[in-house]
MIVO-400618 format. One record per residue: residue number from 1; residue in one letter; x, y, z of N, C-alpha, C, CB in turn. Coordinates in pm, 1 decimal. Each point is the difference from the previous one (the first is absolute). Glycine has a CB too. Layout:
N
@torgu:NUM, fiba:A, n_x:X, n_y:Y, n_z:Z, ca_x:X, ca_y:Y, ca_z:Z, c_x:X, c_y:Y, c_z:Z, cb_x:X, cb_y:Y, cb_z:Z;
...
***
This chain:
107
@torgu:1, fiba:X, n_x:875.4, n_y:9349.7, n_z:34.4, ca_x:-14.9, ca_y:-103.5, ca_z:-99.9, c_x:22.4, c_y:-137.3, c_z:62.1, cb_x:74.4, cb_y:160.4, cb_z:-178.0;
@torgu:2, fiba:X, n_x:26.5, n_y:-166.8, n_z:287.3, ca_x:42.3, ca_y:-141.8, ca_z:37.1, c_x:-135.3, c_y:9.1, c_z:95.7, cb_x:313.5, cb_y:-41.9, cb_z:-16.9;
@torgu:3, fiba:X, n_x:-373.4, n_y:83.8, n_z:106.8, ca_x:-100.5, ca_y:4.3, ca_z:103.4, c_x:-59.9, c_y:-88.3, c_z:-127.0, cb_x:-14.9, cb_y:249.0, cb_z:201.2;
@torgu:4, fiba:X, n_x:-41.8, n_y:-210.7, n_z:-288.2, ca_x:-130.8, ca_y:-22.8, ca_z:-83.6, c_x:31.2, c_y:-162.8, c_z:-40.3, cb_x:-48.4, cb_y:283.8, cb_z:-113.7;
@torgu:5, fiba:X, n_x:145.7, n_y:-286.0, n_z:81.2, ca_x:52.9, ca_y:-162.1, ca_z:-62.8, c_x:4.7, c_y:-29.7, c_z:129.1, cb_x:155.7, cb_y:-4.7, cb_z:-229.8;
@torgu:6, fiba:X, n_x:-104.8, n_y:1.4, n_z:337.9, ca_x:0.0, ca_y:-71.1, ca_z:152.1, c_x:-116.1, c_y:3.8, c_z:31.2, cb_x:195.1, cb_y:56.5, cb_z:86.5;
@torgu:7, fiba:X, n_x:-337.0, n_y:2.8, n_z:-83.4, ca_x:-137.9, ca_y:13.3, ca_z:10.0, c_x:-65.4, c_y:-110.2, c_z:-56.8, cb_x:20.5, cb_y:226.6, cb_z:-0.5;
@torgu:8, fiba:X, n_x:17.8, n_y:-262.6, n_z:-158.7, ca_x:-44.6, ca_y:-39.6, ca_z:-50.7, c_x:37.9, c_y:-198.5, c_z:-2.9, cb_x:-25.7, cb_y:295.3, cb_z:-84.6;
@torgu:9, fiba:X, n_x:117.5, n_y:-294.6, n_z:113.9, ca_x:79.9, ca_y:-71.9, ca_z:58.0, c_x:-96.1, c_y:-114.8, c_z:127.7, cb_x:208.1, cb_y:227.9, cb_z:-70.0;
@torgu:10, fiba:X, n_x:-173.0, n_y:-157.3, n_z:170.1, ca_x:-63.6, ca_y:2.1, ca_z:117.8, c_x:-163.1, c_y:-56.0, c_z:-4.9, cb_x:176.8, cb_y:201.4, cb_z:51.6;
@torgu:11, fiba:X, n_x:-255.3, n_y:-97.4, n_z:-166.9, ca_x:-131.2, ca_y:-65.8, ca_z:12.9, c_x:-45.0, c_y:-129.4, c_z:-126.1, cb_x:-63.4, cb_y:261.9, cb_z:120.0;
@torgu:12, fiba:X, n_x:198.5, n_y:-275.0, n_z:-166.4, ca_x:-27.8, ca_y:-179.6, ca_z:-70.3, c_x:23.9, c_y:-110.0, c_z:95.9, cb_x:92.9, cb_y:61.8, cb_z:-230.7;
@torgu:13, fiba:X, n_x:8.6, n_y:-42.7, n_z:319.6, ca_x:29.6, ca_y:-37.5, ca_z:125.4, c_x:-122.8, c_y:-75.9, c_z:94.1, cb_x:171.0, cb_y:201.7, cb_z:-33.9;
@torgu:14, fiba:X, n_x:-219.2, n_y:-79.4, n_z:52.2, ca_x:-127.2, ca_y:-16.8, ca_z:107.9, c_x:-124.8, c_y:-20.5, c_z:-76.4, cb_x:99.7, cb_y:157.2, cb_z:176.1;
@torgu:15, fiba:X, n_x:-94.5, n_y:-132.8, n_z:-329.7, ca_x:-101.1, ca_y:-105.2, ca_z:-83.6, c_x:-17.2, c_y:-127.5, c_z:-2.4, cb_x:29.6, cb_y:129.6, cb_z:-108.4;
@torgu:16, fiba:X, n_x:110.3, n_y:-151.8, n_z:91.5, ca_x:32.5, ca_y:-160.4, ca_z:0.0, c_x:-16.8, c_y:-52.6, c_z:167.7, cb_x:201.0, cb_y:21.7, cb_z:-232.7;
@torgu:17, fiba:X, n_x:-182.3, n_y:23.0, n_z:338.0, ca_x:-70.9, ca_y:-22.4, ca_z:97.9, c_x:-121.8, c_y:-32.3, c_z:12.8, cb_x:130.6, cb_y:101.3, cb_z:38.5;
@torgu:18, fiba:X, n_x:-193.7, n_y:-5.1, n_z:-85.9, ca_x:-169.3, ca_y:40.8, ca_z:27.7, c_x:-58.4, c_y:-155.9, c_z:-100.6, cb_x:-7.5, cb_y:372.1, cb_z:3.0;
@torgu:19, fiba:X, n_x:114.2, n_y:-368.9, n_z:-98.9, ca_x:-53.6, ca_y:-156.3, ca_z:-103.8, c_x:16.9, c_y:-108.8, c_z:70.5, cb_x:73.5, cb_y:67.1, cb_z:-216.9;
@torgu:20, fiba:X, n_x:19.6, n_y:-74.2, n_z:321.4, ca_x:14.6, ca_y:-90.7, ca_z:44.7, c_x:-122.1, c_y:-25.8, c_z:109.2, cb_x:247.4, cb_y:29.3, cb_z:-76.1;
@torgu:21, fiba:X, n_x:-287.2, n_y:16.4, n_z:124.7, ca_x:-92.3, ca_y:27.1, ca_z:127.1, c_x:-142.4, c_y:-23.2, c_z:-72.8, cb_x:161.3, cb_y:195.7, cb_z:149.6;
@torgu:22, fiba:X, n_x:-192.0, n_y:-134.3, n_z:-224.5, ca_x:-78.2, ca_y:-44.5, ca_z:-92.3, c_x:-16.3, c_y:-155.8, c_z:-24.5, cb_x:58.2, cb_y:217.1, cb_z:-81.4;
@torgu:23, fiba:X, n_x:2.6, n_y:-259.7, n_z:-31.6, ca_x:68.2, ca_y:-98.7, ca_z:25.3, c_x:-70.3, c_y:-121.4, c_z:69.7, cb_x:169.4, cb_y:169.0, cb_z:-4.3;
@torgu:24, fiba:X, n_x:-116.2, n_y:-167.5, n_z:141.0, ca_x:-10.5, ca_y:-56.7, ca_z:74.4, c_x:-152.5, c_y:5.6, c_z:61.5, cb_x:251.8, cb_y:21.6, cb_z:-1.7;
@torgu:25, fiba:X, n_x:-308.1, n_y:94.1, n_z:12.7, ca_x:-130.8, ca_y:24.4, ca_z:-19.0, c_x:-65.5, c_y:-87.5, c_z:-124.6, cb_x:54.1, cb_y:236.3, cb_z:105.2;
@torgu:26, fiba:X, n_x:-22.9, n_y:-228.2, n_z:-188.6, ca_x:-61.2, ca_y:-85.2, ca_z:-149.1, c_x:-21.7, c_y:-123.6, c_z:31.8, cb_x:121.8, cb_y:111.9, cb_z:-167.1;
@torgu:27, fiba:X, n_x:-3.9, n_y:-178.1, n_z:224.5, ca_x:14.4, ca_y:-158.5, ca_z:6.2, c_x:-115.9, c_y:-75.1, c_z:115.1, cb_x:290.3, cb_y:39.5, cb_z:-60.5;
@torgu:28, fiba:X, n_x:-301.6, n_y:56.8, n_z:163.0, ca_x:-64.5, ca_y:-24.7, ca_z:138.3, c_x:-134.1, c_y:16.3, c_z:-82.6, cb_x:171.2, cb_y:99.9, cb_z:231.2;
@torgu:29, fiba:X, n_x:-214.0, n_y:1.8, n_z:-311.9, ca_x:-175.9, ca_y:-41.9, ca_z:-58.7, c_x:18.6, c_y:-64.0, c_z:-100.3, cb_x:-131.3, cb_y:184.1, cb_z:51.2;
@torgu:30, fiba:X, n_x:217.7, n_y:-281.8, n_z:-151.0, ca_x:17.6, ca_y:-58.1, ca_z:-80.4, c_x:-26.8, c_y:-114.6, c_z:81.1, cb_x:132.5, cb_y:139.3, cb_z:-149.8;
@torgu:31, fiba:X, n_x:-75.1, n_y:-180.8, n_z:272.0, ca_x:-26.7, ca_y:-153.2, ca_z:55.8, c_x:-101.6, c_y:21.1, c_z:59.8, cb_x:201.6, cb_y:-95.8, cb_z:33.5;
@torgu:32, fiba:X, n_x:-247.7, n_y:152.3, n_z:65.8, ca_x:-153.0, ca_y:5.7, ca_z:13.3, c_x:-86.9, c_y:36.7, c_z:-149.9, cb_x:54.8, cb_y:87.1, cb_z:268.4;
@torgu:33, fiba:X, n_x:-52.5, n_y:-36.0, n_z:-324.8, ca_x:-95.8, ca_y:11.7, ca_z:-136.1, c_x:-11.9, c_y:-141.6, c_z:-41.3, cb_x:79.1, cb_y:238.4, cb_z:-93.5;
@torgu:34, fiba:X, n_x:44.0, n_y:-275.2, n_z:39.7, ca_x:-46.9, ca_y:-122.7, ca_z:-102.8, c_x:117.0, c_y:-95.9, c_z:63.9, cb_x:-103.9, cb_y:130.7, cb_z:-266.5;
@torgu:35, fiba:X, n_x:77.1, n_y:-158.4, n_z:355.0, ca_x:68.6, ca_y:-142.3, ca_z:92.0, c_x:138.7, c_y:-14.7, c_z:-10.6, cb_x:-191.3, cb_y:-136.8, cb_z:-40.5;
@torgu:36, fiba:X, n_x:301.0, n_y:205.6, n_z:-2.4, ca_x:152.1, ca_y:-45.0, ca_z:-24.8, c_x:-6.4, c_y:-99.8, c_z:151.5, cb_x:150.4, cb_y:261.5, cb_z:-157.5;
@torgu:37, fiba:X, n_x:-25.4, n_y:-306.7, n_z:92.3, ca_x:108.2, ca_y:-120.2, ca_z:124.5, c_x:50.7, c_y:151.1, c_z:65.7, cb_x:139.0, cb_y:-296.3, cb_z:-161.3;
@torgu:38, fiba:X, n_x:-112.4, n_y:260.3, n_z:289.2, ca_x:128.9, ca_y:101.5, ca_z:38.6, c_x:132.3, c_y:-18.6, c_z:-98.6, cb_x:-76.5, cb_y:-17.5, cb_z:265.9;
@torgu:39, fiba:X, n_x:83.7, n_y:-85.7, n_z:-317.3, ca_x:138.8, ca_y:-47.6, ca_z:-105.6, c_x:17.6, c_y:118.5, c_z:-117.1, cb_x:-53.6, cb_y:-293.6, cb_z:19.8;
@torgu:40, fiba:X, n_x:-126.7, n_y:285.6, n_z:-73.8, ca_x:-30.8, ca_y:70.1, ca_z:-127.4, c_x:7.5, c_y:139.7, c_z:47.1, cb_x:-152.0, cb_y:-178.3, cb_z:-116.8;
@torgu:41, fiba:X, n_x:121.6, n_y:259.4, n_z:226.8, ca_x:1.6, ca_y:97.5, ca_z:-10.1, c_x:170.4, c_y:32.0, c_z:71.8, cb_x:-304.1, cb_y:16.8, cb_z:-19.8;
@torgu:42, fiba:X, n_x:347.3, n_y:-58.6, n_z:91.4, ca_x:145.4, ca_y:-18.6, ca_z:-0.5, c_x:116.0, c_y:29.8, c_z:-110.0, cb_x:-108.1, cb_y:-149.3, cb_z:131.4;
@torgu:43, fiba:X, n_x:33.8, n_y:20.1, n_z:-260.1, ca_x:101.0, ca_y:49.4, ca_z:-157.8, c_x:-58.0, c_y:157.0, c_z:-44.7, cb_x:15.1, cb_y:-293.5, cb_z:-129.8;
@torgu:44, fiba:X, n_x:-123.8, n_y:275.8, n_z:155.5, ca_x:-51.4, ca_y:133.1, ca_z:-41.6, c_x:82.8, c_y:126.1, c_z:39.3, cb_x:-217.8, cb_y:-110.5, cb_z:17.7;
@torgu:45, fiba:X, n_x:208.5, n_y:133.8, n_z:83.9, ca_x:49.7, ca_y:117.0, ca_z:91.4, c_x:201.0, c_y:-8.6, c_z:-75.1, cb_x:-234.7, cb_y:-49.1, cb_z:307.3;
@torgu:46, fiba:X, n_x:303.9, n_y:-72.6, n_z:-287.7, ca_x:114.2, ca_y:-28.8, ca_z:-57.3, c_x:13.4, c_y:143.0, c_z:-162.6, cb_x:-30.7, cb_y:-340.5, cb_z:120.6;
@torgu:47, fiba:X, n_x:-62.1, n_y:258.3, n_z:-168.3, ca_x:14.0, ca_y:35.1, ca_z:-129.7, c_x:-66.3, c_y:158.7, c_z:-10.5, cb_x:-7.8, cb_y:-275.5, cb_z:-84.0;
@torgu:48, fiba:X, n_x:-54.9, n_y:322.1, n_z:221.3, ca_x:-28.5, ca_y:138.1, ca_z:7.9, c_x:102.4, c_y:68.6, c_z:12.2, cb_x:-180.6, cb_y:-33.9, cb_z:79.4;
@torgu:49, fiba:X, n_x:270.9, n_y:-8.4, n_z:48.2, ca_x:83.0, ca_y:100.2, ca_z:31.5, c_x:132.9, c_y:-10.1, c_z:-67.0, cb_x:-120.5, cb_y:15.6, cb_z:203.5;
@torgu:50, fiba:X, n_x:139.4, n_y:-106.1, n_z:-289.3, ca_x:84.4, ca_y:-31.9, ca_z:-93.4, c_x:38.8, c_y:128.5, c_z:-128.8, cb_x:-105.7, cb_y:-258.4, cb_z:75.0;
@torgu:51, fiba:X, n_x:-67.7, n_y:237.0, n_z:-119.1, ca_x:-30.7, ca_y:149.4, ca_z:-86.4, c_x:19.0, c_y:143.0, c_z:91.2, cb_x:-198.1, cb_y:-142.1, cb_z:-147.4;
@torgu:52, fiba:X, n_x:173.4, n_y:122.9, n_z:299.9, ca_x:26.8, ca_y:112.9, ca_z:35.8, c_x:167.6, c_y:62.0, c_z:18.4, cb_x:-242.1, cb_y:-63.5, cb_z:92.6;
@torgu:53, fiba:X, n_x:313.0, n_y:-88.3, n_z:-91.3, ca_x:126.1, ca_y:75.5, ca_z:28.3, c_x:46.3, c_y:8.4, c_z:-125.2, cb_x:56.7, cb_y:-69.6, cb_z:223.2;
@torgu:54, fiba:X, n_x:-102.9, n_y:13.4, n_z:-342.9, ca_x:66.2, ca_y:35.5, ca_z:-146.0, c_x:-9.5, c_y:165.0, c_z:-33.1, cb_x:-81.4, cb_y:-255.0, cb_z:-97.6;
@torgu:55, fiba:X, n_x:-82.5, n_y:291.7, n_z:162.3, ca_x:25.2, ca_y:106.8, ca_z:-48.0, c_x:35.0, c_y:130.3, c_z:58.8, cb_x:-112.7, cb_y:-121.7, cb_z:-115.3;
@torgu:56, fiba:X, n_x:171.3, n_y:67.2, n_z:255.1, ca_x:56.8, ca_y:96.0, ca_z:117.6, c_x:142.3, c_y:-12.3, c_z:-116.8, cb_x:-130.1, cb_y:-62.7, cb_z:330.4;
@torgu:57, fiba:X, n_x:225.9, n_y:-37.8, n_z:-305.8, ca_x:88.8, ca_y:23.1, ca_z:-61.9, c_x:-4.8, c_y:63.9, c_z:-186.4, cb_x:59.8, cb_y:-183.5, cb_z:218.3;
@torgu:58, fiba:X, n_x:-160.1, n_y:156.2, n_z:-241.8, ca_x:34.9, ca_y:81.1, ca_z:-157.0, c_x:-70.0, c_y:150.1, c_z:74.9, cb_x:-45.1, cb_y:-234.1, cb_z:-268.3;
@torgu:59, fiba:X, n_x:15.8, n_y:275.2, n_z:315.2, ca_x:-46.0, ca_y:131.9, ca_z:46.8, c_x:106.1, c_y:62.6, c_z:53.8, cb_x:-213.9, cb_y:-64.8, cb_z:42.1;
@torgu:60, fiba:X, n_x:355.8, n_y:-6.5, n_z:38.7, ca_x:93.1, ca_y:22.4, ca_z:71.0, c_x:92.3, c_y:2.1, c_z:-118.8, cb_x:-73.0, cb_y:-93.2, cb_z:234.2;
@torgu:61, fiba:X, n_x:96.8, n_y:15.3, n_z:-342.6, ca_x:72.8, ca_y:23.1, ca_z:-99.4, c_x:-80.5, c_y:181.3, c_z:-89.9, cb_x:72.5, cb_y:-351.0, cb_z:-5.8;
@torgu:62, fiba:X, n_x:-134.1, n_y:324.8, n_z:-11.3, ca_x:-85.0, ca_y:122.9, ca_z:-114.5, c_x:87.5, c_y:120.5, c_z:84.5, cb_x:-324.1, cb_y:-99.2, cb_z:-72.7;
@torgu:63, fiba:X, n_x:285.0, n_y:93.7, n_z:200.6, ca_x:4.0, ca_y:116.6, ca_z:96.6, c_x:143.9, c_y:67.0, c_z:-46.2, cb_x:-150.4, cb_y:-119.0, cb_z:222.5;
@torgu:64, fiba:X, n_x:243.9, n_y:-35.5, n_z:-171.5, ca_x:174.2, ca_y:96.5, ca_z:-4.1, c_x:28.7, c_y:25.2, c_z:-146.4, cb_x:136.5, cb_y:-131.9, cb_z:213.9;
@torgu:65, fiba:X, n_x:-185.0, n_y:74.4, n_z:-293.1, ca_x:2.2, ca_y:21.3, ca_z:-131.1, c_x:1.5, c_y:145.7, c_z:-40.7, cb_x:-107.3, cb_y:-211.7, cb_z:-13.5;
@torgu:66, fiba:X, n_x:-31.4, n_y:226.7, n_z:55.9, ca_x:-23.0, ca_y:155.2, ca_z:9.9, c_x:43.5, c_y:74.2, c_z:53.4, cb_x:-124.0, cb_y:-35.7, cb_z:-27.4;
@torgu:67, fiba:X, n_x:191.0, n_y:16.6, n_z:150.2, ca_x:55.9, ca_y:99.7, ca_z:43.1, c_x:145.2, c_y:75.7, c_z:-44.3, cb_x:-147.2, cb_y:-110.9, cb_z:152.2;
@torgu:68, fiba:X, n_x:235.0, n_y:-48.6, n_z:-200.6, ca_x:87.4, ca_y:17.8, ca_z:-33.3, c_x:15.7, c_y:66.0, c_z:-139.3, cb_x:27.1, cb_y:-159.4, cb_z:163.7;
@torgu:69, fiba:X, n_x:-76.4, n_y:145.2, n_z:-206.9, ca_x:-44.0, ca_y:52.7, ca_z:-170.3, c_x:-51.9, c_y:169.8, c_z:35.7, cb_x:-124.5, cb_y:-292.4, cb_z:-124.0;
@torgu:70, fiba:X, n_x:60.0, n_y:343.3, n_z:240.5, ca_x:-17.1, ca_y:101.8, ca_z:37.0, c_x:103.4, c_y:35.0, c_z:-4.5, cb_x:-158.9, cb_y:-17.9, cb_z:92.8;
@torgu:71, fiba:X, n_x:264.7, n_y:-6.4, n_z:41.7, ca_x:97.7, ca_y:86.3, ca_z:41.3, c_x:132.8, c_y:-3.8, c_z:-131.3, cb_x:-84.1, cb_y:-51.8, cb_z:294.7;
@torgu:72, fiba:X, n_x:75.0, n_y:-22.9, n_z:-379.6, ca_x:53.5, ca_y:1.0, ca_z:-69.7, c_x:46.9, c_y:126.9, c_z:-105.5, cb_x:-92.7, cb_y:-208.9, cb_z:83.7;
@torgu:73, fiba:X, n_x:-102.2, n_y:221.3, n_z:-103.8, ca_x:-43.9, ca_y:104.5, ca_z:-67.0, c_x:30.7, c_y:148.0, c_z:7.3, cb_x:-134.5, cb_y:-158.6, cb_z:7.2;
@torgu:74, fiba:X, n_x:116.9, n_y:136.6, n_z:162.9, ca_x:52.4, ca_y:132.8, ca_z:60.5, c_x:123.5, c_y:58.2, c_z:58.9, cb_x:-185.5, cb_y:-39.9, cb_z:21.5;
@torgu:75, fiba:X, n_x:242.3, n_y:-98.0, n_z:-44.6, ca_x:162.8, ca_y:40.1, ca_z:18.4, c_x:5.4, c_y:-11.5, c_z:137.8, cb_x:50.8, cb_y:170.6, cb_z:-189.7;
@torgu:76, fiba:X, n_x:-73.3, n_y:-270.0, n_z:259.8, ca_x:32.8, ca_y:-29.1, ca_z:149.0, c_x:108.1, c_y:-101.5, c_z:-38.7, cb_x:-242.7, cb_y:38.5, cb_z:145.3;
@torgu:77, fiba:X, n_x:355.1, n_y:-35.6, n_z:-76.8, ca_x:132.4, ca_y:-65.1, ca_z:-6.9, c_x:-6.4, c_y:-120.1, c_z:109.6, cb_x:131.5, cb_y:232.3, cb_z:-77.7;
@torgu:78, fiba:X, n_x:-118.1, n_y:-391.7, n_z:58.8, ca_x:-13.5, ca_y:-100.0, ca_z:91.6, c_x:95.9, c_y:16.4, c_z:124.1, cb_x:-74.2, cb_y:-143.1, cb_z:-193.8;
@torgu:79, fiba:X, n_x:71.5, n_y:72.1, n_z:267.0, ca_x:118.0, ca_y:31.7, ca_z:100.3, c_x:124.8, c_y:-18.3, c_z:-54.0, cb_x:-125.8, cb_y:-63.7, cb_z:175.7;
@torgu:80, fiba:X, n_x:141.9, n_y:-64.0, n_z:-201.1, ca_x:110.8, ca_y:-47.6, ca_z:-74.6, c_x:55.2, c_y:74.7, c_z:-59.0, cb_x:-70.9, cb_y:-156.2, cb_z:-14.9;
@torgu:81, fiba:X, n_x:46.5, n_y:278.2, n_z:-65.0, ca_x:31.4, ca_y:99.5, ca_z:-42.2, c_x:30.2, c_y:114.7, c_z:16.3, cb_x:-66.4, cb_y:-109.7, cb_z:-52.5;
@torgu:82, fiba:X, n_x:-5.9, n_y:157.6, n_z:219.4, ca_x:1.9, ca_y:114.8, ca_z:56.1, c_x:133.1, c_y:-47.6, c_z:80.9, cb_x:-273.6, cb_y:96.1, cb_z:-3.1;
@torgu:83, fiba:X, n_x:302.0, n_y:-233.2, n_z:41.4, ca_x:140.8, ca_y:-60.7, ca_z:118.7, c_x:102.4, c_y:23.5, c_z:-81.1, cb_x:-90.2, cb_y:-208.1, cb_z:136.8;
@torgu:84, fiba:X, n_x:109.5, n_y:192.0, n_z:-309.8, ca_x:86.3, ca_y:4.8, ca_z:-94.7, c_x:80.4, c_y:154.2, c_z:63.5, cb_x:-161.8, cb_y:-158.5, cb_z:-226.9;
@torgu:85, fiba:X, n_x:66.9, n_y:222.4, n_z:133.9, ca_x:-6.8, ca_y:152.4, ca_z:-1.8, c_x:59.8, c_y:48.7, c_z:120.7, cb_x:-203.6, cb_y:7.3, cb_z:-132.0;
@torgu:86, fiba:X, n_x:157.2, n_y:-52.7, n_z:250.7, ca_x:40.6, ca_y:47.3, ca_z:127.6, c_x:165.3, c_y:-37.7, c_z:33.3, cb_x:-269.0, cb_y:-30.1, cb_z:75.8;
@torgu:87, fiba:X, n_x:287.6, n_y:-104.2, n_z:-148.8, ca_x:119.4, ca_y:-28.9, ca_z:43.5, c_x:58.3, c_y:39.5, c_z:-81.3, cb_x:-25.6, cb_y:-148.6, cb_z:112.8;
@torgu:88, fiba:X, n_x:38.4, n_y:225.2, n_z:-253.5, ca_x:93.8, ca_y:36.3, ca_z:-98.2, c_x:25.4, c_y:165.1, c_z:49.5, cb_x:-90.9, cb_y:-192.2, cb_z:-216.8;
@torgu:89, fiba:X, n_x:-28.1, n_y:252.6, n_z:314.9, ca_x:24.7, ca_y:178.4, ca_z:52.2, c_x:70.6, c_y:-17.4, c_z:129.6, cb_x:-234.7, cb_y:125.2, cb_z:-94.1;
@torgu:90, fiba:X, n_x:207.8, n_y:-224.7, n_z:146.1, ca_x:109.8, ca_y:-16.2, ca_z:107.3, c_x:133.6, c_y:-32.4, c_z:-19.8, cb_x:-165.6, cb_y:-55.4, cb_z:99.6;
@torgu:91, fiba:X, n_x:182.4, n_y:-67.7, n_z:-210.3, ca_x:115.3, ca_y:51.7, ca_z:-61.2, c_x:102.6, c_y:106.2, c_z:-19.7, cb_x:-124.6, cb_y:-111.0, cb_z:-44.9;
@torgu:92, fiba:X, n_x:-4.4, n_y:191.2, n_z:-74.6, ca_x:57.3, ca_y:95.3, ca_z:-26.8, c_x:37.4, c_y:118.2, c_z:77.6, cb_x:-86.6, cb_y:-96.3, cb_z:-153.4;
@torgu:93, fiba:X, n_x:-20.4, n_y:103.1, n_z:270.7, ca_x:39.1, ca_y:97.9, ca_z:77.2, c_x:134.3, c_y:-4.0, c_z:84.4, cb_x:-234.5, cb_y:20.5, cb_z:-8.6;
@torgu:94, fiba:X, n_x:264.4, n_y:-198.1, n_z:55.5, ca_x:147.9, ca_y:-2.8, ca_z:36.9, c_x:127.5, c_y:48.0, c_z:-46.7, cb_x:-102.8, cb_y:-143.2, cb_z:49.5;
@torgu:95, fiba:X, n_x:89.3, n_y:114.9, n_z:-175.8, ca_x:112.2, ca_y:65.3, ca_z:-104.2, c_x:7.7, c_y:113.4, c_z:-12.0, cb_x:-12.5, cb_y:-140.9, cb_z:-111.9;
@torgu:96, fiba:X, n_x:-130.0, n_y:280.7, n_z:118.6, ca_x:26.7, ca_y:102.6, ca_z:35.5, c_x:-10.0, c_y:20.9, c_z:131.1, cb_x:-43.5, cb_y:48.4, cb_z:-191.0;
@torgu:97, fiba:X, n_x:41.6, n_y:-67.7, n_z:308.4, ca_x:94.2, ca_y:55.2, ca_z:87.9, c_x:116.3, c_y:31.5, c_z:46.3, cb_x:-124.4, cb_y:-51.4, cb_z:-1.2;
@torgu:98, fiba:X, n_x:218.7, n_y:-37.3, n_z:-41.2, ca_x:136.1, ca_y:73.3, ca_z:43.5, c_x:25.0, c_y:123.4, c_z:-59.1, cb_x:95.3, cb_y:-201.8, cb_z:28.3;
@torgu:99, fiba:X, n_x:-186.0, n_y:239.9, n_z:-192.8, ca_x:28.0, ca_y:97.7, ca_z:-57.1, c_x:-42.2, c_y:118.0, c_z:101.8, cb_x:-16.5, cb_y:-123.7, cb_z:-232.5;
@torgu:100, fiba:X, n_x:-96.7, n_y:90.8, n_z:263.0, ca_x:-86.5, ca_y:125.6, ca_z:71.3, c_x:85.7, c_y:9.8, c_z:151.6, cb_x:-288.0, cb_y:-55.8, cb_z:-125.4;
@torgu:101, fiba:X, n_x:374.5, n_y:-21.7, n_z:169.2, ca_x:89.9, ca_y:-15.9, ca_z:112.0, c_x:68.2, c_y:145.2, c_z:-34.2, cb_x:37.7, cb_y:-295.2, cb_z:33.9;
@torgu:102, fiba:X, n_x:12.2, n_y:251.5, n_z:-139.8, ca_x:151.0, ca_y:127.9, ca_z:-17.0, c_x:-48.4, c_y:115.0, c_z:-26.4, cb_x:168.7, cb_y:-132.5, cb_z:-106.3;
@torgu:103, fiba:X, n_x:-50.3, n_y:236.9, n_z:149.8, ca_x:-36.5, ca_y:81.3, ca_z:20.2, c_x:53.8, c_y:92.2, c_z:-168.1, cb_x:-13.2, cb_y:-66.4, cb_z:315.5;
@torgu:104, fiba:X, n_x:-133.2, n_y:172.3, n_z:-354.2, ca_x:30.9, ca_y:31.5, ca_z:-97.9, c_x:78.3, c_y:157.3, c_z:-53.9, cb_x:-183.0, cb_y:-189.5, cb_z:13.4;
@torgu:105, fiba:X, n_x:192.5, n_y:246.3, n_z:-137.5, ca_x:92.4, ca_y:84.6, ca_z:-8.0, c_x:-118.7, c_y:109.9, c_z:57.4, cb_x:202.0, cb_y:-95.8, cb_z:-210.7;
@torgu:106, fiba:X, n_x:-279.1, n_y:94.1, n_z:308.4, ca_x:-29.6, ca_y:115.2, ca_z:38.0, c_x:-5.3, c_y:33.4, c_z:169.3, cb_x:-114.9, cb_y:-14.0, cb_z:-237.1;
@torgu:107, fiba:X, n_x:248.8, n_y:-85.7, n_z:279.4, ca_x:3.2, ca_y:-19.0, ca_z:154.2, c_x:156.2, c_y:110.6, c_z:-39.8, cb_x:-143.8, cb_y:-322.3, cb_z:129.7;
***
């Protein structure tokens, strides 16, 4: 399940790449097509990759969103939680050892 959300992940990633490259492709026959300034196709490209990183980051938000709302679902425990846990059995396991030290009524 996490492969599939990390998959999916990954190829908005390299979408938003591929837009960008694009992109930049667009602007180069936009000023040869119909005459831009280097200035004009300059703001242009600005305001391209602008949209491209808005929607890398809302794609990067959606993503953990989802994931987290996954593991949630399925009962995966955060770390923060698994370090808790760990340090309350280590605890506890200190306190029973001296018990398990002594020797019992069947020595």
């Amino acid at each position: 399940m996490i492969e599939i959300l990390e998959k999916a992940v990954l190829t908005a990633l390299g979408a938003a790449s591929l837009t960008q490259k694009k992109a930049e492709e667009m602007v180069e026959e936009l000023k040869a097509r119909y005459k831009m300034s280097e200035e004009e196709g300059r703001a242009f490209m600005e305001r391209i990759q602008e949209m491209a990183r808005a929607g890398k980051e809302r794609s990067t938000d959606f993503a953990e969103t989802e994931v987290k709302r996954v593991l949630d679902r399925i009962g995966v425990i955060t770390r923060e939680e698994f370090d808790l846990l760990k340090r309350r059995v280590d605890g506890l396991e200190a306190r029973q050892r001296p018990v398990d030290d002594e020797p019992g009524p069947e020595c």
